[in-house]
C-alpha positions in Angstrom: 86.3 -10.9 1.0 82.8 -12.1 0.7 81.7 -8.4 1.3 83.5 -7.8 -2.1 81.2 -10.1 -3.9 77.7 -9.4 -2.1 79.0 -6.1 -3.3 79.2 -7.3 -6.6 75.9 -9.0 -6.8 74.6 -5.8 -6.2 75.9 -4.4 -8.2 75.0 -6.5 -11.1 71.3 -6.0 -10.1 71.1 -2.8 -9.5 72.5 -2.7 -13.2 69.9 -5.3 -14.0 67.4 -3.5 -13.1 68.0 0.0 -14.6 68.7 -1.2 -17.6 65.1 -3.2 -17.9 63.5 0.1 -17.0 65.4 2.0 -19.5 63.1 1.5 -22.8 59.6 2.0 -20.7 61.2 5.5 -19.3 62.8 6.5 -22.7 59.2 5.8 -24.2 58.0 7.7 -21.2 60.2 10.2 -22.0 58.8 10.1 -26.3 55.7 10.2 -25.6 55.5 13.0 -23.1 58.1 15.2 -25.5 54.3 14.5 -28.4 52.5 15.9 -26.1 54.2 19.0 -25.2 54.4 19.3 -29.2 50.6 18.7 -29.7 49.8 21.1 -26.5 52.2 23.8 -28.4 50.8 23.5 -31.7 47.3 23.3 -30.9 47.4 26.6 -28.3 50.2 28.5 -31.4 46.9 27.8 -33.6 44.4 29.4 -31.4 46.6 32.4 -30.9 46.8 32.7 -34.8 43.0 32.3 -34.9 42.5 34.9 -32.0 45.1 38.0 -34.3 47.8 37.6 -31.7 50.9 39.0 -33.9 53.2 36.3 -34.9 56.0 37.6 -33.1 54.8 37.1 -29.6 53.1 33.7 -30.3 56.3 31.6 -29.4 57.1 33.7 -25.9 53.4 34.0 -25.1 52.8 30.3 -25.9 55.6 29.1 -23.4 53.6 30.8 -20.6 50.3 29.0 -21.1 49.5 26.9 -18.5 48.8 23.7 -20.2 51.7 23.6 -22.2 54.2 24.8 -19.8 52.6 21.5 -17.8 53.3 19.3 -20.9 56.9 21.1 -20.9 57.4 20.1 -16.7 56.2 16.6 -17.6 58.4 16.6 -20.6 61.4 17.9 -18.7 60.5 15.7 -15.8 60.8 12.8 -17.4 63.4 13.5 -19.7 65.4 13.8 -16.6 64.3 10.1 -15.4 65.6 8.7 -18.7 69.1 10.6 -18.1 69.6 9.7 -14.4 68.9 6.0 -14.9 71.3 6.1 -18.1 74.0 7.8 -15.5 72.9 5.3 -13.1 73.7 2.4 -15.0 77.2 4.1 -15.4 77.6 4.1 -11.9 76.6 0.6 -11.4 79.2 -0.8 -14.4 82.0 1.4 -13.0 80.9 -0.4 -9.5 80.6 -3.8 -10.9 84.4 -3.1 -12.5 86.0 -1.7 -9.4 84.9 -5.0 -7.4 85.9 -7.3 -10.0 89.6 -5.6 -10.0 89.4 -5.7 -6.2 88.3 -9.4 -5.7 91.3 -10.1 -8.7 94.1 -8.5 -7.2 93.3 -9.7 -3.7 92.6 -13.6 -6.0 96.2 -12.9 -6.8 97.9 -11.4 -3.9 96.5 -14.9 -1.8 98.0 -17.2 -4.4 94.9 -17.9 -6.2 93.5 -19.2 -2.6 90.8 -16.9 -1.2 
């Protein structure tokens, strides 16, 4: 029975902890999503400036290699901010499962653990 509630504590800070990371990775996460903006703009200008034709700008621009870096790093963390938010499913659905555990065997015992 005491398993169940080490199991529960961590639980609850594994949850803890995700969650206080959430906001620095989801600003993570804004901040490299800018970039890869800036990096796109900036290189879809110099292709204007250089006569490539309009229609090839957005497949050619995808290829460059610094903004197809600032597209990994986007994607990269975008995907950090998404597994921790799944995470910190995982932990509550945890947390839950104990607490109905610890509860019915609270009440199978009498109320005496």
């Amino acid at each position: 029975m005491s398993g169940d509630y080490e199991a529960l504590d961590e639980a609850r800070n594994s949850y803890l902890k995700a969650t206080r990371s959430l906001p620095e990775m989801a600003a993570k996460y804004a901040e490299a999503e800018a970039e890869y903006q800036r990096a796109k703009a900036v290189r879809v200008m110099e292709m204007r400036a250089d006569g490539v034709p309009a229609t090839l700008i957005q497949l050619m621009v995808k290829g460059d290699k610094a903004v197809n870096r600032k597209l990994f790093e986007r994607d990269s963390a975008k995907s950090l901010y998404e597994a921790t938010n799944k995470a910190i499913d995982t932990y509550k659905l945890d947390a839950r499962l104990l607490e109905s555990r610890i509860q019915r065997d609270w009440n199978s015992q009498g109320g005496i653990l």
